[in-house]
C-alpha positions as CSV (number, residue, x, y, z in Angstrom):
1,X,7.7,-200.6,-170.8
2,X,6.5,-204.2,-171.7
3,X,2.4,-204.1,-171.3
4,X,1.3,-207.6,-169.7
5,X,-2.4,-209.0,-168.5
6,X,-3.0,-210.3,-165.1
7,X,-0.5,-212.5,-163.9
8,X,-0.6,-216.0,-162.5
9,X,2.6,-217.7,-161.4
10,X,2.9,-221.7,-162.0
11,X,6.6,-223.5,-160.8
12,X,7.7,-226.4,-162.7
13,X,9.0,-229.3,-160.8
14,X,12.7,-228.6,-161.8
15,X,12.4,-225.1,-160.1
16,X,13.9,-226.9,-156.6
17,X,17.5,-227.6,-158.2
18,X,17.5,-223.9,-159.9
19,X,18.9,-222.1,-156.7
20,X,22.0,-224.3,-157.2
21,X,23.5,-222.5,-160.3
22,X,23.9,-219.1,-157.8
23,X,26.8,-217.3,-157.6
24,X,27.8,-218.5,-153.9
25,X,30.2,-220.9,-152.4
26,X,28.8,-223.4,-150.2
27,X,30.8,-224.3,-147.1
28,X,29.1,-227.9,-146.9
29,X,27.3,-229.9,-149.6
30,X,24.8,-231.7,-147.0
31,X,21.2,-232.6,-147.1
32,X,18.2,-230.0,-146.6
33,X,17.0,-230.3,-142.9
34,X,14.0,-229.1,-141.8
35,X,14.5,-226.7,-138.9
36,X,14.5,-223.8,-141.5
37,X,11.5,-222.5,-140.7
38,X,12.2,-221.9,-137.0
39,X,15.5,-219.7,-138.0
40,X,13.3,-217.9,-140.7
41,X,10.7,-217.0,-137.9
42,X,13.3,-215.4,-135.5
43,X,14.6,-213.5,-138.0
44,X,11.5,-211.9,-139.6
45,X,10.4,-211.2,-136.0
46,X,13.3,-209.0,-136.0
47,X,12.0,-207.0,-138.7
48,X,8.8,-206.8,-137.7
49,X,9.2,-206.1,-134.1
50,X,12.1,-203.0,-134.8
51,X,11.3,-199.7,-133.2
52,X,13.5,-198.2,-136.1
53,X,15.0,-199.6,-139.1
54,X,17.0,-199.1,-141.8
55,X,17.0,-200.9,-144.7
56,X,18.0,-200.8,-148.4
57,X,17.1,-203.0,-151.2
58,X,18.2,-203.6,-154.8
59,X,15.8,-206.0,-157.1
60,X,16.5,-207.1,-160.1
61,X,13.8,-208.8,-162.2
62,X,14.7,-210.7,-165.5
63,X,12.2,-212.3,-167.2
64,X,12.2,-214.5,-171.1
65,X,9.7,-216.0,-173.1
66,X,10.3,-218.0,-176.6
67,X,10.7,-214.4,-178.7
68,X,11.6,-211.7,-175.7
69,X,13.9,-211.3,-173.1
70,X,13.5,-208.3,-170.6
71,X,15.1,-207.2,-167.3
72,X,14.3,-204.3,-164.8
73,X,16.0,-202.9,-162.0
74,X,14.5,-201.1,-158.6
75,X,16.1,-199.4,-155.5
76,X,14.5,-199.1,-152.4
77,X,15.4,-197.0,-149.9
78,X,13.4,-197.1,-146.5
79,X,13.4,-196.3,-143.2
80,X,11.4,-195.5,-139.9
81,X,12.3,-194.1,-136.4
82,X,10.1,-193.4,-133.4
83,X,8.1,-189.8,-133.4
84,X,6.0,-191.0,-136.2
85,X,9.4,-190.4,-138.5
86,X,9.8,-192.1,-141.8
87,X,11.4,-192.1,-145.3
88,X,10.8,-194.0,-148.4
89,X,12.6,-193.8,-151.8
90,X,12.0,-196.0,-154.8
91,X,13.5,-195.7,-158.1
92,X,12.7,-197.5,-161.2
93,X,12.4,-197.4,-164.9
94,X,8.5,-196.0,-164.0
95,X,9.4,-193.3,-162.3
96,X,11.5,-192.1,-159.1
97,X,9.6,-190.7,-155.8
98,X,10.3,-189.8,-152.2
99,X,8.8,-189.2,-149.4
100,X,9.6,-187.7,-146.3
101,X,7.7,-187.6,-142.8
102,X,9.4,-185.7,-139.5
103,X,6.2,-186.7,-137.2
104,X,4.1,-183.1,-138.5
105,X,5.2,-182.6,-142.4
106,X,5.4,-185.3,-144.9
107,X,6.9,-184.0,-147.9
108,X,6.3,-186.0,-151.6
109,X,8.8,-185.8,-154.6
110,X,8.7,-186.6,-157.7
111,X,12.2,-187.0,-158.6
112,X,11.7,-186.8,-163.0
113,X,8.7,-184.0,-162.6
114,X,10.9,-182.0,-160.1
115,X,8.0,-181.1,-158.2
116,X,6.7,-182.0,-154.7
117,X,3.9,-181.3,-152.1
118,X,3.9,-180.8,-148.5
119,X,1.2,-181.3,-145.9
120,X,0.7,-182.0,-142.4
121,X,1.5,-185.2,-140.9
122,X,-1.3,-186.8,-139.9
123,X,-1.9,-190.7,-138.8
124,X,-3.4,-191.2,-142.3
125,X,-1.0,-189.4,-144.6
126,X,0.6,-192.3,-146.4
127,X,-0.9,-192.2,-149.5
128,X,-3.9,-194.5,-149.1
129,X,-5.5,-194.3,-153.1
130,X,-6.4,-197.5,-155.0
131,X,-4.7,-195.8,-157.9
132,X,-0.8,-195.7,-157.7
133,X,1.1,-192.7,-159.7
134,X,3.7,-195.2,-162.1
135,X,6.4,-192.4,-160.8
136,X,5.2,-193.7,-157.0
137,X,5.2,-197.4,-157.9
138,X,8.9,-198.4,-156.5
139,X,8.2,-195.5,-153.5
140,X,4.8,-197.7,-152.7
141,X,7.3,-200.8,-152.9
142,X,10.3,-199.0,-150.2
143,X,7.0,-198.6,-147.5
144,X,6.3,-202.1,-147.5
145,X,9.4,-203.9,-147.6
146,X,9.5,-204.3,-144.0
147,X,6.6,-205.4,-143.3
148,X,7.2,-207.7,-146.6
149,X,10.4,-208.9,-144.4
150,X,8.7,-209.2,-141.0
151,X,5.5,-211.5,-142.5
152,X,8.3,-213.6,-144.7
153,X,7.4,-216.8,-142.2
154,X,3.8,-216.2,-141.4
155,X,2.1,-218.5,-143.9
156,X,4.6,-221.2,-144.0
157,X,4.5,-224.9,-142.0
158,X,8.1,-225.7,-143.0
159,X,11.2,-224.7,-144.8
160,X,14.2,-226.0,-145.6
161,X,17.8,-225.7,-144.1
162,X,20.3,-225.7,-146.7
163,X,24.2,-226.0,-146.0
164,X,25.4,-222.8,-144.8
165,X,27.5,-220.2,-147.7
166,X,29.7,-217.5,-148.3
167,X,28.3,-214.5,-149.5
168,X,30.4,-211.2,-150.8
169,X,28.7,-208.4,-150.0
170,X,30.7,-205.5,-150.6
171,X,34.0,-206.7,-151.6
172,X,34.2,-208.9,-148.2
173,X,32.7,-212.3,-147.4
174,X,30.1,-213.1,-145.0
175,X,29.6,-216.0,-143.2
176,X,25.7,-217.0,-144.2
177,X,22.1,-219.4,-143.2
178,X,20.7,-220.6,-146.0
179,X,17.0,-221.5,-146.0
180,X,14.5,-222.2,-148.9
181,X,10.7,-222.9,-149.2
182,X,8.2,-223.4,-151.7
183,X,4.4,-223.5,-152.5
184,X,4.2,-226.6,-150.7
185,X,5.4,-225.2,-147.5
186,X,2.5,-223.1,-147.4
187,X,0.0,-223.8,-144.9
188,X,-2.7,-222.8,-147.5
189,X,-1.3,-223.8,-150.8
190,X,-3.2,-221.7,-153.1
191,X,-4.1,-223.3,-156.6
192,X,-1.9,-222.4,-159.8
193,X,0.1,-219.8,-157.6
194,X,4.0,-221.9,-156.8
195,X,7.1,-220.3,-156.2
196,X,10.6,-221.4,-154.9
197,X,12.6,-218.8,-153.3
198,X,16.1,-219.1,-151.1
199,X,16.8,-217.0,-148.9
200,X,20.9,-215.5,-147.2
201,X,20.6,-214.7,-143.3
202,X,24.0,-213.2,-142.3
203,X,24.7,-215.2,-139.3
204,X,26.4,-212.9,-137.0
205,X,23.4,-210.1,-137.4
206,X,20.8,-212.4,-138.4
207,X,19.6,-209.8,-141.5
208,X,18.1,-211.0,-144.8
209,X,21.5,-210.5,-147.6
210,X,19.8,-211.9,-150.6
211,X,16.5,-213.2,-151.6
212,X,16.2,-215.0,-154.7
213,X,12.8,-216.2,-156.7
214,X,12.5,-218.7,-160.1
215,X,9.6,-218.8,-161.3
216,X,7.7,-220.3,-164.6
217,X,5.2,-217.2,-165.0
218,X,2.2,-217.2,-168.0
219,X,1.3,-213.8,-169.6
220,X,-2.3,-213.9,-169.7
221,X,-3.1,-211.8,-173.1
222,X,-7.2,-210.8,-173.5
223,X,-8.9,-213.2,-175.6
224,X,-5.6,-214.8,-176.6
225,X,-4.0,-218.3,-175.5
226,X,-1.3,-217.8,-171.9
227,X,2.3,-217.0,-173.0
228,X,5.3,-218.6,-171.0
229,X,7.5,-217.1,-169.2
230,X,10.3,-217.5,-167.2
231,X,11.2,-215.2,-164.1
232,X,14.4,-215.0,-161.7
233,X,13.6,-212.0,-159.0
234,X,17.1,-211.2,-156.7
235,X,16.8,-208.6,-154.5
236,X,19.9,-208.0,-152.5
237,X,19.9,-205.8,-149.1
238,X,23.4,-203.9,-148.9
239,X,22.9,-202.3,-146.0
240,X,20.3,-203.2,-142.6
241,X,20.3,-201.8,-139.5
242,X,17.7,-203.1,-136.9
243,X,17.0,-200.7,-134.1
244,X,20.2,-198.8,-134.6
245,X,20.4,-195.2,-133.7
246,X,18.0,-193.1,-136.1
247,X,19.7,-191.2,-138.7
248,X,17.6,-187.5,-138.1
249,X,19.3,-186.3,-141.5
250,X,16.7,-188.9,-143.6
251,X,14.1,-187.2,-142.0
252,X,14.5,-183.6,-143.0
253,X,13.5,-183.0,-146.7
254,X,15.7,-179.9,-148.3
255,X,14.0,-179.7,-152.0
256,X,16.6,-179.7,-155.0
257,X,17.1,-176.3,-156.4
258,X,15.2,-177.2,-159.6
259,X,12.5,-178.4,-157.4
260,X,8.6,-176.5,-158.1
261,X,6.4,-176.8,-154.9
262,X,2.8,-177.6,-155.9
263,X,-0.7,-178.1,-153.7
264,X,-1.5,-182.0,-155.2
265,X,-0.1,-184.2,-158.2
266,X,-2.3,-184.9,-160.9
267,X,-4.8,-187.8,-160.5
268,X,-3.9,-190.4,-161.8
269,X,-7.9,-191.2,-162.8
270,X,-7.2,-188.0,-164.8
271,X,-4.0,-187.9,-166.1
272,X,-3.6,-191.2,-167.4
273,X,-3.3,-190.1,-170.9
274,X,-0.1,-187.8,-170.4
275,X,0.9,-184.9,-168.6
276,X,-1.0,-182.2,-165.6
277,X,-0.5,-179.1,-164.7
278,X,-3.1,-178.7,-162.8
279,X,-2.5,-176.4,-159.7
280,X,0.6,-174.5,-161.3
281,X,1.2,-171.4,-163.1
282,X,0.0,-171.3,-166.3
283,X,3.7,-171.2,-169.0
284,X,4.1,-168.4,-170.8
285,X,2.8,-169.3,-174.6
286,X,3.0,-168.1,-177.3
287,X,0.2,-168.5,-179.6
288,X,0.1,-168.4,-183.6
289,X,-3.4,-168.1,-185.5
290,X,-3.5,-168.9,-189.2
291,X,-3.4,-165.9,-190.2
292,X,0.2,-165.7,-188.5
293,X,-0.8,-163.1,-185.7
294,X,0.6,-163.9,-182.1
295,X,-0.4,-163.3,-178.5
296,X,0.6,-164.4,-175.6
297,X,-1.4,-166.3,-172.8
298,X,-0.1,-163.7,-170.3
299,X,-2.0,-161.1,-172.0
300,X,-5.2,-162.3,-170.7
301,X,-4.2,-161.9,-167.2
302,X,-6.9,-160.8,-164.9
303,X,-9.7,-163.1,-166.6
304,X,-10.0,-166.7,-166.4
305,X,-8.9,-168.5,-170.0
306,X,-10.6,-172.3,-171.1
307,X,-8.0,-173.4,-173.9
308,X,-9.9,-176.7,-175.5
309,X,-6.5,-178.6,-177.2
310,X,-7.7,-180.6,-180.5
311,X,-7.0,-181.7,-183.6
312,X,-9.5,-182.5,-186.9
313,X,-7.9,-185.9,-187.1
314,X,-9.0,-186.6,-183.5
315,X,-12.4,-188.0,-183.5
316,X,-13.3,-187.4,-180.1
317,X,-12.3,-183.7,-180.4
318,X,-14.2,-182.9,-183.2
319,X,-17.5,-184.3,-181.6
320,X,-16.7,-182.4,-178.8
321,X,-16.6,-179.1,-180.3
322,X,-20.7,-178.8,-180.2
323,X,-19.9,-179.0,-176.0
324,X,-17.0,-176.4,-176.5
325,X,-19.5,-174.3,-178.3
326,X,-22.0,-174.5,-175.6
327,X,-19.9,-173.3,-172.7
328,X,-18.6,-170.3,-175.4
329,X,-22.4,-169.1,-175.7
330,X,-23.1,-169.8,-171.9
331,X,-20.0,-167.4,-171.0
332,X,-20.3,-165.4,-173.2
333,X,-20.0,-161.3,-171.8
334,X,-19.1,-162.7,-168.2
335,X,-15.5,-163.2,-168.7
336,X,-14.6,-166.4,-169.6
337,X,-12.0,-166.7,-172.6
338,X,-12.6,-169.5,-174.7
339,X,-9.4,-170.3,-177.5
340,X,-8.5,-173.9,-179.1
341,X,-5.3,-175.2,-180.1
342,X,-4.5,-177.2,-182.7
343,X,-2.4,-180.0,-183.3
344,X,-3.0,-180.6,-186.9
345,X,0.0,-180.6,-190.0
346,X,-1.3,-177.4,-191.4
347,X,-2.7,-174.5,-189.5
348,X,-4.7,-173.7,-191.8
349,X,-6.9,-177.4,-192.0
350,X,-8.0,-176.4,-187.8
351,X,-9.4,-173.1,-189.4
352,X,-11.3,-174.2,-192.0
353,X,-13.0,-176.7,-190.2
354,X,-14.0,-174.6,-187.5
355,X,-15.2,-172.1,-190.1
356,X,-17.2,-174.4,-192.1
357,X,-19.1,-175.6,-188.7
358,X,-19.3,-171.5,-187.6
359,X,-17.5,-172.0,-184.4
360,X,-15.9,-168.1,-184.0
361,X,-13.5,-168.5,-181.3
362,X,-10.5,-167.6,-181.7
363,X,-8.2,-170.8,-182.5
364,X,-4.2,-170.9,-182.5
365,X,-1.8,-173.4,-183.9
366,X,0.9,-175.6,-182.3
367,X,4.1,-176.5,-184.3
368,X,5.4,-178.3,-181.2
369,X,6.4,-175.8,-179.3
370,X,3.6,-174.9,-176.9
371,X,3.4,-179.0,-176.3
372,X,7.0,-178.8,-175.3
373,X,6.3,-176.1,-172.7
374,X,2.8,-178.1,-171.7
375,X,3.8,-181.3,-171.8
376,X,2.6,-184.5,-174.1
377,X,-1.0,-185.6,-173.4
378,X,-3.9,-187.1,-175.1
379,X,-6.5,-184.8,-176.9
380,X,-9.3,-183.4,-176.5
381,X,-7.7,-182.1,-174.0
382,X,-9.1,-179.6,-172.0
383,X,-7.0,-176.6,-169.9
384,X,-9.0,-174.0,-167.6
385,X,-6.9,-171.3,-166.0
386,X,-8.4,-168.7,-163.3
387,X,-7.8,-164.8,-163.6
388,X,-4.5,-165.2,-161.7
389,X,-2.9,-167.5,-164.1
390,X,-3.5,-170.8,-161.9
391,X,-4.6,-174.0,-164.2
392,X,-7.4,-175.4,-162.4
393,X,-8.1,-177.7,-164.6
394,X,-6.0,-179.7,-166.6
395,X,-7.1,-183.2,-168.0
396,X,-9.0,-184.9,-170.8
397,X,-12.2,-183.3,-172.1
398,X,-14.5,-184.3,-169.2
399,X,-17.2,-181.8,-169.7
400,X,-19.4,-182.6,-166.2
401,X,-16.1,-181.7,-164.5
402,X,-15.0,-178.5,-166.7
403,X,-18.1,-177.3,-166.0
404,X,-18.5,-177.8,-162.1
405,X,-14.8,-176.2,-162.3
406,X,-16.0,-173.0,-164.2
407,X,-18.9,-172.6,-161.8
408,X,-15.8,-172.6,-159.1
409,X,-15.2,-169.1,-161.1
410,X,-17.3,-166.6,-159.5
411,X,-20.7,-166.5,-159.1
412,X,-21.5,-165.0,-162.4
413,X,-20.5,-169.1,-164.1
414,X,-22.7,-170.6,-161.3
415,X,-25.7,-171.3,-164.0
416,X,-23.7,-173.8,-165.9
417,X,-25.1,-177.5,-165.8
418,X,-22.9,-180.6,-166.1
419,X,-23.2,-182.8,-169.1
420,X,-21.5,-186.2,-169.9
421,X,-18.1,-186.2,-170.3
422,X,-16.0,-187.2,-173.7
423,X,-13.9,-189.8,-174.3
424,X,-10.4,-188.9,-174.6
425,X,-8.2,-189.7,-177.8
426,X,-4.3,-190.5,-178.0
427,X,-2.0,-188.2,-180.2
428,X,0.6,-190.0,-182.2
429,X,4.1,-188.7,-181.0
């Protein structure tokens, strides 16, 4: 995915006779009037004031500048019914998620991690964090595109009437309002932010069938100059249904098969660099040494493991190893395990290094394979896992938080201090 700075949308003055190159027939080619905005009004009071709903959404979101040309796709699924009762989906090329509320469990899935959570239902349970999970992003999007729909005439003085249209929606045509506004129909036009969007309102149900957006965007790039852009957003809503019976089979979640139930997702503050398995079982690895001896993590069952993930091309990691080193002699004859595993070409380059700086734990290397059962993350990379096999700790080598999680251990690891954490370090896949 594209990486862009902060956004700010300008609309040239040709943007107004974009919306006439759409794929629609229009019934009448007449004059805008300006009783659009009372037509928009009723029907986004609709939205907002439904009891239950039912809506799905499809937006598509192309975008071109002078050397790139990219397009994205996301499908919203969401719905609410009274009893506190709700379900969002949201699918996208960042990640699919779900969730699920029956009024006393909300369920969360992640749709590519196959895992979920469940927890009661409280008036709060919506995920509230500043920090958005990319695999939650389009979910985030399904929650609010009612109340997206019901506010679509709250900051507007006026809008536009265009001649009525036909719109196919599945195969059949439908009989169709047309109304457009603009920045300028704002009641608070705010500076260097334009847009122009037209919106279909079946007649007969008075629903939102199609939105569409142009746009002339800049890419703001750090301590560059701004990059044009140009941006069409359609979202189209195949199927509404305002305060229509509730469908009670939305609001039942049956996990997939494949499904893994876990107690929380990673945070997202944490696990920015990759993948987290914190709160699972620990996979069964297999470990290598130089020396080309193996054992197996399962073997240590019944104490608590730290596994300190590295590499000697990895800055960060190596400086780290003093802090590694620390913890080993704090721990040492109350328990703890401490191992490393290496990432670098040669197992035998990890060894020496760790000889040469007198480091004696035992250290194991990774041709790929224990990655592959761990998942790709950035090093150092630090992995704690209790007696039973848990991982309490999975995320980048953060040594204030290691440490308060050892102390979690028993009271035999309550003596160990926090220090400052280290900064993490991408691998190259």
């Amino acid at each position: 995915m594209r990486q862009v700075g902060i956004r700010r949308i300008l609309v040239s003055a040709a943007l107004a006779a974009m919306s006439s190159a759409l794929a629609f027939s229009q019934s009448a080619s007449s004059a805008p009037s300006s009783d659009g905005l009372a037509l928009l009004t009723r029907v986004a009071k609709k939205y907002a004031d439904a009891t239950s709903y039912y809506v799905e959404s499809v937006e598509e979101r192309s975008s071109t500048t002078e050397y790139s040309h990219g397009w994205q796709k996301m499908v919203r699924t969401t719905a609410e019914a009274p009893g506190g009762r709700y379900y969002y989906e949201g699918r996208s090329s960042t990640g699919s998620a779900v969730r699920v509320g029956n009024g006393q469990t909300v369920w969360t899935y992640h749709v590519n991690e196959h895992r979920y959570t469940v927890k009661p239902q409280t008036a709060d349970s919506s995920d509230k964090s500043k920090i958005i999970p990319m695999s939650e992003m389009a979910m985030f999007e399904a929650e609010h595109v009612r109340k997206q729909l019901g506010a679509l005439a709250k900051s507007l003085k006026s809008a536009d009437r265009l001649a009525d249209a036909t719109l196919e929606v599945d195969g059949h045509e439908v009989a169709c309002n047309v109304v457009r506004f603009q920045s300028s129909d704002q009641k608070r036009p705010a500076p260097d932010n334009f847009f122009d969007k037209t919106v279909w309102i079946d007649k007969n149900h008075e629903t939102i069938l199609r939105i569409v957006e142009h746009a002339h965007t800049y890419i703001l790039i750090p301590g560059g100059t701004d990059i044009p852009e140009q941006e069409q957003i359609t979202t189209t809503f195949p199927n509404t249904d305002l305060n229509g019976p509730a469908r009670d089979d939305l609001f039942k979640f049956v996990p997939p098969p494949d499904a893994k139930l876990v107690e929380e997702f990673p945070d997202p503050k944490k696990s920015w660099a990759g993948s987290s398995l914190t709160g699972e079982q620990v996979p069964s690895l297999k470990l290598t040494s130089a020396d080309g001896n193996i054992v197996t993590v399962d073997s240590f069952r019944g104490k608590p493991v730290l596994i300190d993930f590295w590499a000697t091309w990895c800055g960060p990691c190596v400086t780290a190893l003093p802090r590694i080193a620390q913890i080993y002699q704090e721990t040492k004859g109350k328990g703890l395990i401490v191992i490393s595993i290496d990432r670098d070409e040669e197992a035998q380059t990890a060894a020496d290094l760790l000889t040469k700086k007198g480091y004696s734990w035992p250290n194991f290397h990774d041709d790929g394979e224990i990655e592959k059962l761990i998942g790709s993350s950035g090093i150092p990379r630090a992995m704690l896992i209790d007696g039973r096999g848990k991982i309490v700790y999975d995320g980048q080598m953060d040594e204030d938080e290691l440490r308060n999680e050892i102390a979690k251990l028993g009271p035999e690891y309550r003596s160990l201090r926090s220090n400052p954490s280290q900064a993490p370090c991408r691998t190259s896949n």
